[in-house]
KESE-599349 format. One line per 5 residues: number of its first residue (from 1); their letters; for each residue x, y, z of N, C-alpha, C. Coordinates in Angstrom, 1 decimal, always signed. Example, Ala and Ser with C-alpha at 12.3 -4.5 7.8 and 13.67 -1.06 7.14 Angstrom:
<lumdrens>
1) AS) +13.2 -5.7 +7.8 +12.3 -4.5 +7.8 +13.2 -3.3 +7.8  +12.8 -2.2 +7.1 +13.7 -1.1 +7.1 +12.9 +0.0 +7.9
</lumdrens>
This chain:
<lumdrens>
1) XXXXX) +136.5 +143.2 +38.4 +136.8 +144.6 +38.2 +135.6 +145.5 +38.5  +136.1 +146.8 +39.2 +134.9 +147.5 +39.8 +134.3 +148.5 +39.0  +135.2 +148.8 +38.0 +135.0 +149.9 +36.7 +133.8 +150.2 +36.4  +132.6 +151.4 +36.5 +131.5 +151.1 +36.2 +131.3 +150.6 +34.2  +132.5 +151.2 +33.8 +132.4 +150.5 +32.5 +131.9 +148.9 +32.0
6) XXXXX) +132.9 +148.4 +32.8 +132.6 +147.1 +32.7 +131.0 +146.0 +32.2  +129.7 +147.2 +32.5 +128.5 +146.8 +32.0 +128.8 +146.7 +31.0  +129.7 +147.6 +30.0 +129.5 +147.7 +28.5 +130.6 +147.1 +28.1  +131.0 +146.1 +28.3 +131.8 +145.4 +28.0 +131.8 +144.6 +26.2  +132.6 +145.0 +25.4 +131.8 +144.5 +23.8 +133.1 +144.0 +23.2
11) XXXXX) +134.1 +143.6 +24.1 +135.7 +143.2 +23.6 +137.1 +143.1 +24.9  +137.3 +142.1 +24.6 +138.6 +142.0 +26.3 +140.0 +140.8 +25.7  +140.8 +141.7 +26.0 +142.0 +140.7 +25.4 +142.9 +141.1 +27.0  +143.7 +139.9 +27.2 +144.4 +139.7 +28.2 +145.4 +138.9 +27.9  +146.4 +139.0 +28.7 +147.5 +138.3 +29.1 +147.6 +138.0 +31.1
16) XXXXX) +148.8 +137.8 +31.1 +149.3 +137.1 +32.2 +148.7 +138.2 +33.1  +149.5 +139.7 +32.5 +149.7 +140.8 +33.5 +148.7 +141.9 +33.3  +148.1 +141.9 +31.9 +147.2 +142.5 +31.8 +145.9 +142.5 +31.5  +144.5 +143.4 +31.2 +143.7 +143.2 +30.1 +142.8 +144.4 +29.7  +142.9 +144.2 +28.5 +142.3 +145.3 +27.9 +140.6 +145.2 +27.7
21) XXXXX) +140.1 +145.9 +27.6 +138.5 +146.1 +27.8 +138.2 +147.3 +27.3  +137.2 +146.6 +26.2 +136.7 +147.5 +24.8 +135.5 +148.1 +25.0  +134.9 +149.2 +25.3 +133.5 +149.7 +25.6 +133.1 +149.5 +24.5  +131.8 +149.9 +25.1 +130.7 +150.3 +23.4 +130.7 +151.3 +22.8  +131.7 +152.4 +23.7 +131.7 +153.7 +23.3 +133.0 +153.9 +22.6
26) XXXXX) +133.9 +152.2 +22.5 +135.2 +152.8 +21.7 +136.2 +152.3 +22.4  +136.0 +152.8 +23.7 +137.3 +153.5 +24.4 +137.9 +152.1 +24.8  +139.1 +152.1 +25.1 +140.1 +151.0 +25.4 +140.7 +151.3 +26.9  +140.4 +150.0 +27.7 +141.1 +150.5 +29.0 +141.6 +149.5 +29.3  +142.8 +149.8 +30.1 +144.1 +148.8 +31.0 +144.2 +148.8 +32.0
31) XXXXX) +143.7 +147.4 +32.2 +143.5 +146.9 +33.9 +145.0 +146.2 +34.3  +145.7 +146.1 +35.2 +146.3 +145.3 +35.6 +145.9 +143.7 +36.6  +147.0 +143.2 +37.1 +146.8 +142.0 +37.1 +145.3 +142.3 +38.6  +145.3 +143.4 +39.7 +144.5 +143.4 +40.5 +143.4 +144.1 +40.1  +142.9 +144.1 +38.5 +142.0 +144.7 +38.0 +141.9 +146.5 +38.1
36) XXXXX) +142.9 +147.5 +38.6 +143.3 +148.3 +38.6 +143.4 +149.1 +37.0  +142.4 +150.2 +36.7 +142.6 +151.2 +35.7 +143.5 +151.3 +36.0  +144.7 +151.4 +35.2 +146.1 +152.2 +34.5 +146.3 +152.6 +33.7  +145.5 +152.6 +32.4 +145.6 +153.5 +31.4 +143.8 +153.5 +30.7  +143.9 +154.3 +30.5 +143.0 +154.4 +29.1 +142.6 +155.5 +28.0
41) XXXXX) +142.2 +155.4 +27.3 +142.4 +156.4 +25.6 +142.3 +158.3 +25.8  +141.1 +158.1 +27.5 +140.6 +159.3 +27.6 +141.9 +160.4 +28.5  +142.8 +159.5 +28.4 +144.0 +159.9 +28.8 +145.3 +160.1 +28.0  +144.7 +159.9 +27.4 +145.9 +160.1 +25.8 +145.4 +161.4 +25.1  +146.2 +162.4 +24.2 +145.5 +163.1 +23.7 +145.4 +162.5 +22.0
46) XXXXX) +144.4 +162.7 +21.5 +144.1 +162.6 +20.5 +145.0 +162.7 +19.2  +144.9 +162.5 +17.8 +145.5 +162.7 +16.8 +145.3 +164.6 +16.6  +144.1 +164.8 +16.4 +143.7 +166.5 +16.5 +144.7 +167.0 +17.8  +144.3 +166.8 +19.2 +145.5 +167.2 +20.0 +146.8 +167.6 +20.0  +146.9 +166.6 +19.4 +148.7 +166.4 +19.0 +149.3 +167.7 +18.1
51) XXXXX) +148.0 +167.2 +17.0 +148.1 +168.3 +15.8 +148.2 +170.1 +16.2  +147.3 +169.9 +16.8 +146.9 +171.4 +17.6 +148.1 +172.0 +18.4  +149.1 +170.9 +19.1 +149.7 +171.2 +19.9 +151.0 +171.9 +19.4  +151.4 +171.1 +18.6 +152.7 +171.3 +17.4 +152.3 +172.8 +16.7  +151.6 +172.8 +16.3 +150.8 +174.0 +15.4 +151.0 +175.0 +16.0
56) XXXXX) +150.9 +175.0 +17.4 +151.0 +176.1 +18.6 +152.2 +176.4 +18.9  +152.6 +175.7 +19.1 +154.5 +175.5 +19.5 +154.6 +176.4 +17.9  +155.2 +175.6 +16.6 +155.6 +176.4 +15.6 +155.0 +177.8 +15.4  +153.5 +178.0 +15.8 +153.5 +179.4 +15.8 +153.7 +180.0 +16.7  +154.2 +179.8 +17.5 +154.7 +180.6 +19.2 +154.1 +180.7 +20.2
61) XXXXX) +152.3 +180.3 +20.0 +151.7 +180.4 +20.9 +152.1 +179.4 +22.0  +152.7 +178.2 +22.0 +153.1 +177.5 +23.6 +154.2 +177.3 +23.1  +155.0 +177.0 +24.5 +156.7 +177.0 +24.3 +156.8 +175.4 +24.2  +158.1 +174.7 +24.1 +158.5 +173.5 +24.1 +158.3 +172.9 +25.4  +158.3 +173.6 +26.5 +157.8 +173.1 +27.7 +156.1 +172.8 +28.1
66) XXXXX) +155.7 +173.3 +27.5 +154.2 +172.7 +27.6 +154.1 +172.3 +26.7  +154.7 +172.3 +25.6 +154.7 +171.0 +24.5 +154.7 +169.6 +25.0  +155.9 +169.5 +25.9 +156.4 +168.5 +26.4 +155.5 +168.0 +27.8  +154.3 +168.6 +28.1 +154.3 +168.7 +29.3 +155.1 +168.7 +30.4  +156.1 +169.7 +30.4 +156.6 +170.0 +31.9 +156.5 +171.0 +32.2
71) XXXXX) +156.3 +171.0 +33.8 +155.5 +172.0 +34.4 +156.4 +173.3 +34.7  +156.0 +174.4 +35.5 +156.9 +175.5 +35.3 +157.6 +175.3 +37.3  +156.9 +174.2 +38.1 +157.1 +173.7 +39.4 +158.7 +172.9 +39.0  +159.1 +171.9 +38.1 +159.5 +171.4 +37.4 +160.9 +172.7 +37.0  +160.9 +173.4 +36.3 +161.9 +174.0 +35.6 +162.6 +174.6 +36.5
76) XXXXX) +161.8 +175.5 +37.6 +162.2 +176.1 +38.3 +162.9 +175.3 +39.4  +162.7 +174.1 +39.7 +163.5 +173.2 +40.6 +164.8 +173.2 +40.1  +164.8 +173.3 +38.4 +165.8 +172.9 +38.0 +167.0 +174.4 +37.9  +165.8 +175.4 +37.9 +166.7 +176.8 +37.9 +167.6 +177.2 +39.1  +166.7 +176.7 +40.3 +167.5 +176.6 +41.4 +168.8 +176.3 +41.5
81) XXXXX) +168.8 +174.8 +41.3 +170.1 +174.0 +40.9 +171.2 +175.1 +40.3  +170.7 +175.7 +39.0 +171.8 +176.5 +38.1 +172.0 +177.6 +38.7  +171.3 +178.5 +39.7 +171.6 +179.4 +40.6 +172.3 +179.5 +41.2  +172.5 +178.3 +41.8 +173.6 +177.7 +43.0 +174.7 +177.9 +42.2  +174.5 +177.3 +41.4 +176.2 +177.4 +40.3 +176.7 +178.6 +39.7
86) XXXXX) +175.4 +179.1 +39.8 +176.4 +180.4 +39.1 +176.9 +181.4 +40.0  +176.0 +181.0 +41.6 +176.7 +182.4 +42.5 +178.0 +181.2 +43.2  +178.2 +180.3 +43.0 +179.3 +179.6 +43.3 +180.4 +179.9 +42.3  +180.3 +180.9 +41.4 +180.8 +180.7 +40.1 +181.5 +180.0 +39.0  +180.5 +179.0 +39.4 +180.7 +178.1 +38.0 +179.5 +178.7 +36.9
91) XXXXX) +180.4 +179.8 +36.1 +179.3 +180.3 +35.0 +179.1 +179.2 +33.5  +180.2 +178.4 +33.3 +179.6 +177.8 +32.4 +178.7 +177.2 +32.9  +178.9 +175.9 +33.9 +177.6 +175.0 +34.3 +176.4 +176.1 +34.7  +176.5 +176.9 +35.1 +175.0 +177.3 +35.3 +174.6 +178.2 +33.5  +175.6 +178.4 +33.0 +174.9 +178.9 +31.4 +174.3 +177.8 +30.5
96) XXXXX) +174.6 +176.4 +30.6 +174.4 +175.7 +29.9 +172.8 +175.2 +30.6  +172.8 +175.3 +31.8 +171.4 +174.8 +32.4 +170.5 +175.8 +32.0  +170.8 +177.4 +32.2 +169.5 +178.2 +32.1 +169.2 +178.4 +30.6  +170.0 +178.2 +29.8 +170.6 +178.2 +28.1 +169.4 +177.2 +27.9  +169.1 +175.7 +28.7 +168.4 +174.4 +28.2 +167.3 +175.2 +28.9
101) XXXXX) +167.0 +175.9 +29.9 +165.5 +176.2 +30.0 +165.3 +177.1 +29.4  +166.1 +178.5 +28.9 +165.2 +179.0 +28.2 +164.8 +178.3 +26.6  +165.6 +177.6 +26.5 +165.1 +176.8 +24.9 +163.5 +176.1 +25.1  +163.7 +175.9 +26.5 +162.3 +174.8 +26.8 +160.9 +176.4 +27.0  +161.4 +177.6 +27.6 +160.5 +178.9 +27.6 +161.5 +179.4 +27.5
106) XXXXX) +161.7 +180.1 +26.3 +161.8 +181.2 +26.0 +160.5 +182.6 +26.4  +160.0 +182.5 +26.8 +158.8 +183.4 +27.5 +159.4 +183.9 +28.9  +160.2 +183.0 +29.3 +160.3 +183.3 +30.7 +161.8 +184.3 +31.4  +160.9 +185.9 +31.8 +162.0 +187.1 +32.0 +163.3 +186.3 +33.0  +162.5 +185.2 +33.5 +163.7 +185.2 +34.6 +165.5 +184.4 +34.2
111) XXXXX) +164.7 +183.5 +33.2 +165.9 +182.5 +32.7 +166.4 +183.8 +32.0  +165.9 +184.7 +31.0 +167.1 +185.8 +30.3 +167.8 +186.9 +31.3  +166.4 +187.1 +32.5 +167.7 +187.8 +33.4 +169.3 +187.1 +33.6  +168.9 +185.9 +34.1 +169.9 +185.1 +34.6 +170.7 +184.9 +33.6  +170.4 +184.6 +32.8 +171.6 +184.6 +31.6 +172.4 +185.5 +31.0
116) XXXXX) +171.7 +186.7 +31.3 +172.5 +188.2 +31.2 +173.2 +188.5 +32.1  +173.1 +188.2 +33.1 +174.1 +187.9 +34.4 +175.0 +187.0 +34.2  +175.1 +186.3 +33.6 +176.2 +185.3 +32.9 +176.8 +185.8 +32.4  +176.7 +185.9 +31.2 +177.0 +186.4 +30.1 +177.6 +188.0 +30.7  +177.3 +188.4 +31.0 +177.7 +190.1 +31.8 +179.0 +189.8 +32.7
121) XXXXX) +178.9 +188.5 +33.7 +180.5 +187.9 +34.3 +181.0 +188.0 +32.9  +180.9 +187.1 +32.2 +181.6 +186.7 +31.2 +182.5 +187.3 +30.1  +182.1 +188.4 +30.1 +182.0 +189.6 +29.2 +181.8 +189.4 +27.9  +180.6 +189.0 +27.6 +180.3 +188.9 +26.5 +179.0 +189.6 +26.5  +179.6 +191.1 +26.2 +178.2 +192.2 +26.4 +177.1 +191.9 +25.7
126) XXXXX) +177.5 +191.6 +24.3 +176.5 +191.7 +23.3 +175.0 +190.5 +23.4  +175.5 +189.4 +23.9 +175.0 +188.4 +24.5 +174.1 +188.7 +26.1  +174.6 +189.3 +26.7 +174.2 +189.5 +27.9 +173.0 +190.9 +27.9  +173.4 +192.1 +26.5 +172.6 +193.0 +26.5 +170.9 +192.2 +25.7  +171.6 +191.2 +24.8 +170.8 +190.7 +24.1 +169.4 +189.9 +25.0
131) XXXXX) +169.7 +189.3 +25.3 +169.3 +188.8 +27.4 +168.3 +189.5 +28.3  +169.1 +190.8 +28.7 +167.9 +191.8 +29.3 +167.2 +192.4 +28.9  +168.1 +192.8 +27.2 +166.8 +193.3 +26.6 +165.1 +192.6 +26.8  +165.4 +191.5 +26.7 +164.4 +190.2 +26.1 +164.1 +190.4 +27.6  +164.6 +190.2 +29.0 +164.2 +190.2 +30.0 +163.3 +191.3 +30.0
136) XXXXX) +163.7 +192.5 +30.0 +162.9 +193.9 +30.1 +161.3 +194.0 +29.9  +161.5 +193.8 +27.8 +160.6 +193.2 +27.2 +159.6 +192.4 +27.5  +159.5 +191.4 +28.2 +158.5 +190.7 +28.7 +158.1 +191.0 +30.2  +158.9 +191.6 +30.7 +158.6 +192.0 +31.9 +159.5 +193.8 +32.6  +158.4 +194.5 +31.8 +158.7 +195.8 +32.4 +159.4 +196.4 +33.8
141) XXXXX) +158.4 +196.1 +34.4 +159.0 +196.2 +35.9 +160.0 +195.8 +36.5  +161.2 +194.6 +35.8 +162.2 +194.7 +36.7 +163.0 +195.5 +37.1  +163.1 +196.1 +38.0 +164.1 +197.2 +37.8 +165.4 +197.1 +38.1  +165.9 +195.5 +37.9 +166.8 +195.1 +38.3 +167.6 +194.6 +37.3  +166.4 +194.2 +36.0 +167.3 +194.1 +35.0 +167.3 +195.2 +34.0
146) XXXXX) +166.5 +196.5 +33.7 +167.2 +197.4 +33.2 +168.3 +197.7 +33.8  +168.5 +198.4 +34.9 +170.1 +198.5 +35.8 +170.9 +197.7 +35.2  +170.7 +196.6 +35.4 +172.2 +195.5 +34.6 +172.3 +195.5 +33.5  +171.0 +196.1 +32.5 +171.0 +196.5 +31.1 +171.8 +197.5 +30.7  +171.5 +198.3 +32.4 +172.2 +199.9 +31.6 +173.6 +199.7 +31.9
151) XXXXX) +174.2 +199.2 +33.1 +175.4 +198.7 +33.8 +176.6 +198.3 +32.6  +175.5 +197.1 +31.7 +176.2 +196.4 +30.6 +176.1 +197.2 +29.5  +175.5 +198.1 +29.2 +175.7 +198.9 +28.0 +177.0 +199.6 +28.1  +176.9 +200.1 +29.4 +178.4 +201.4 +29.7 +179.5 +200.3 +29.8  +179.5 +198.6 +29.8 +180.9 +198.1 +29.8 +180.7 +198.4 +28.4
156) XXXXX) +180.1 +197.6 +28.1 +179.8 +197.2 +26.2 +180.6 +198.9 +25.2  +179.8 +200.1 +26.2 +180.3 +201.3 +25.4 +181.9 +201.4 +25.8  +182.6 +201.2 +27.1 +183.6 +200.9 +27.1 +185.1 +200.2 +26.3  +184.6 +199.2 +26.1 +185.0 +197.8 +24.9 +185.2 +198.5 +23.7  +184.0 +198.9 +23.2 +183.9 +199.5 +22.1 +185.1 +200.9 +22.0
161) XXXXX) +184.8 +201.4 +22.8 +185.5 +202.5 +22.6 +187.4 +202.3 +22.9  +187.5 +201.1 +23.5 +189.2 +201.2 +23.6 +189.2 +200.5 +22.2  +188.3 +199.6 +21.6 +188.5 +198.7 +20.1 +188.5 +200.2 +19.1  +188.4 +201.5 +19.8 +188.8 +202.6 +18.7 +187.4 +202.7 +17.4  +186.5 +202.2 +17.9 +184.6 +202.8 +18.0 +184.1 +203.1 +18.6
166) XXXXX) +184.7 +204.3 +18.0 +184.1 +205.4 +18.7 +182.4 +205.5 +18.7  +181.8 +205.5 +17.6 +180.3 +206.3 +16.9 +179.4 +205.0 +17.8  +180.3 +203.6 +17.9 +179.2 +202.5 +18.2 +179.4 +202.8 +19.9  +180.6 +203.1 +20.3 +180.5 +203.4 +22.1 +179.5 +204.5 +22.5  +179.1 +205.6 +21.2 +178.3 +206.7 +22.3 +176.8 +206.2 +22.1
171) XXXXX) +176.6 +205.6 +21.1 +175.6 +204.8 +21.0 +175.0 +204.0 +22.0  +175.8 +203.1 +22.4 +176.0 +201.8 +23.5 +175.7 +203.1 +25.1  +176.3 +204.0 +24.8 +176.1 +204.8 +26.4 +175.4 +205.8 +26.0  +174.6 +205.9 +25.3 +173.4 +206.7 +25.1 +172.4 +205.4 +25.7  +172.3 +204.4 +25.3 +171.6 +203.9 +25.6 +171.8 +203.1 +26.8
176) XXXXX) +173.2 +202.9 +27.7 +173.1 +202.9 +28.9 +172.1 +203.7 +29.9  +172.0 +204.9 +29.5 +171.7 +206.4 +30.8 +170.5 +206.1 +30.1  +169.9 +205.8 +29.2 +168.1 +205.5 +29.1 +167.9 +204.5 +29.9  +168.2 +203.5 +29.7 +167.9 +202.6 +30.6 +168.4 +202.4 +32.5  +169.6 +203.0 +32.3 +169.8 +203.3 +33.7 +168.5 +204.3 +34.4
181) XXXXX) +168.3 +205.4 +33.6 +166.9 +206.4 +33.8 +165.7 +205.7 +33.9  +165.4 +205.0 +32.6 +164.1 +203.8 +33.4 +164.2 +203.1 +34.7  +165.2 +202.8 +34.9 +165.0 +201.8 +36.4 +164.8 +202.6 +37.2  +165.3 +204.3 +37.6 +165.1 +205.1 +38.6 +163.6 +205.3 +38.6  +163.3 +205.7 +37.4 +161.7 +205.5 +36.9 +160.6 +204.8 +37.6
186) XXXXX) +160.7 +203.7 +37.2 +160.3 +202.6 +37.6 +160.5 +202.4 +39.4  +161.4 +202.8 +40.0 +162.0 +202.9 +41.3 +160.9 +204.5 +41.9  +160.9 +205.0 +41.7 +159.3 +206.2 +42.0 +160.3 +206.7 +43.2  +159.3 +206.9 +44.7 +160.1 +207.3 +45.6 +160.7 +206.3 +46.5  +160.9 +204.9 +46.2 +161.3 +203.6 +46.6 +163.1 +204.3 +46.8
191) XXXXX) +163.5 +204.8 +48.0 +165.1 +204.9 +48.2 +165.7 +204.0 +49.0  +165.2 +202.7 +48.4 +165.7 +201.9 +49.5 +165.9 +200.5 +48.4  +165.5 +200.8 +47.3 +165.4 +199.3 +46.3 +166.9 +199.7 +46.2  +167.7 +198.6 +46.3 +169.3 +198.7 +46.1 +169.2 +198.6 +44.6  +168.4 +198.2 +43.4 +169.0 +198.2 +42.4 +168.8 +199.6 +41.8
196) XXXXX) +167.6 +200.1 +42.2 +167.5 +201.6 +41.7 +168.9 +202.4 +42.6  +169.0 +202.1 +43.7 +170.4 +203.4 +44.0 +171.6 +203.0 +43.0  +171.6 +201.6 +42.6 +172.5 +201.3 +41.8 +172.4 +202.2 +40.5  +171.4 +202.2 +40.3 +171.2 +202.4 +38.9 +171.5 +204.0 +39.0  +171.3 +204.8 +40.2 +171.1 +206.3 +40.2 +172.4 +206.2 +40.5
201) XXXXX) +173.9 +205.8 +41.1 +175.0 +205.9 +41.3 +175.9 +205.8 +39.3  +175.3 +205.1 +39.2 +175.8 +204.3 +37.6 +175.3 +205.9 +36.7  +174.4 +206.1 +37.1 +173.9 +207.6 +36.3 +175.0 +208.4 +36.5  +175.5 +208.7 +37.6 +176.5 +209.7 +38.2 +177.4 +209.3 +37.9  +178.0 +208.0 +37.6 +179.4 +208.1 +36.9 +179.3 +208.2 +35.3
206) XXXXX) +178.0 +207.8 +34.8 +177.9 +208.3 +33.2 +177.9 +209.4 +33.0  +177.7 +210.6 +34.0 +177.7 +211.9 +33.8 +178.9 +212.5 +34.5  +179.4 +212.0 +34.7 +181.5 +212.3 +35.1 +182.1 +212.3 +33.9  +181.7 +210.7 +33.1 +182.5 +210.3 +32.1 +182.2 +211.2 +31.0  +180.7 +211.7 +30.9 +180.2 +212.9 +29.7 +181.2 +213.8 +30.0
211) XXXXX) +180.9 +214.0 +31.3 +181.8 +215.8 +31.2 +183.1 +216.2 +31.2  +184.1 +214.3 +30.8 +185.6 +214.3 +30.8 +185.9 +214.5 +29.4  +184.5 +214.1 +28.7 +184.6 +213.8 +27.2 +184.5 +215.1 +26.9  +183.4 +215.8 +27.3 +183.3 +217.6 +26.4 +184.3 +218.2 +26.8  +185.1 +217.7 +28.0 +186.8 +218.5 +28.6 +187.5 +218.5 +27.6
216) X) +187.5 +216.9 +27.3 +189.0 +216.7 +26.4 +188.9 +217.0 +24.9
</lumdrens>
């Protein structure tokens, strides 16, 4: 074995396939049968490690995904996958995929975009508003999911108001036209981002629908 450890050799247990080799400094390493390092201790994290890691996770500072060590190369391979599915419209298979990553990050704007786009097919506003909000929130600048924030608010105020709630529909479209208003915002003199003209066409029918309501 070529290990420069092997001078300090102070303990060695073996079998057929393997052998272990005890420094003087502690540490425990695993050779295979062609004398090949394959493991050893300084590759492990520690009992404090472990501790530290968990402790982080429960207070929020790292998500379940770097708990777990998996990478964000990794999720996103897998986000792909559920993309496909959802613009093929299979919205449950792709809800239940981006549903498992954001459990693994919840940090990450993109998995609640996407799920607000789900949930927004789906019409399940309150879920889907719940989504972009959280998308927004961690990431200001999309201006693609305030627009679908504001989009979903005016169905959401819609709903509401044929269910004969009234007070919670002007609510819901008050708070459409704010957020439709930030994306234009956020859109500056950009007349060419399609989700800002969306969002400035979406303004113009909330201000039709105002002025059928002061009519009637």
């Amino acid at each position: 074995m070529s290990n420069e450890n092997q001078n300090q050799v102070v303990g060695t247990e073996s079998n057929e396939d393997i052998t272990v080799v005890t420094g003087d400094d502690g540490i425990e390493r695993v050779f295979d049968a062609d004398g090949d390092d394959i493991l050893n201790e300084e590759d492990c994290c520690s009992e404090e490690d472990i501790e530290e890691a968990i402790k982080g996770f429960i207070l929020g500072d790292i998500t379940l995904a770097q708990l777990e060590g998996i990478s964000a190369e990794e999720m996103y391979q897998v986000a792909d996958m559920g993309y496909d599915l959802f613009e093929e419209g299979k919205l449950e298979d792709a809800r239940k995929i981006f549903e498992g990553l954001y459990t693994y990050n919840p940090m990450d704007a993109y998995f609640h975009s996407v799920l607000g786009s789900i949930y927004q097919k789906q019409e399940k506003f309150e879920d889907a508003i719940r989504h972009y909000t959280s998308a927004v929130e961690l990431y200001s600048e999309d201006i693609t999911a305030w627009t679908n924030l504001g989009e979903t608010q005016m169905q959401h105020a819609a709903a509401l108001q044929s269910a004969g709630k009234s007070e919670e529909a002007a609510v819901a479209f008050s708070n459409a036209v704010e957020c439709l208003g930030y994306a234009v915002e956020q859109a500056g003199d950009d007349d060419e981002n399609d989700s800002a003209l969306r969002a400035r066409a979406l303004i113009n029918v909330a201000a039709s629908i105002y002025e059928a309501r002061q009519a009637s």
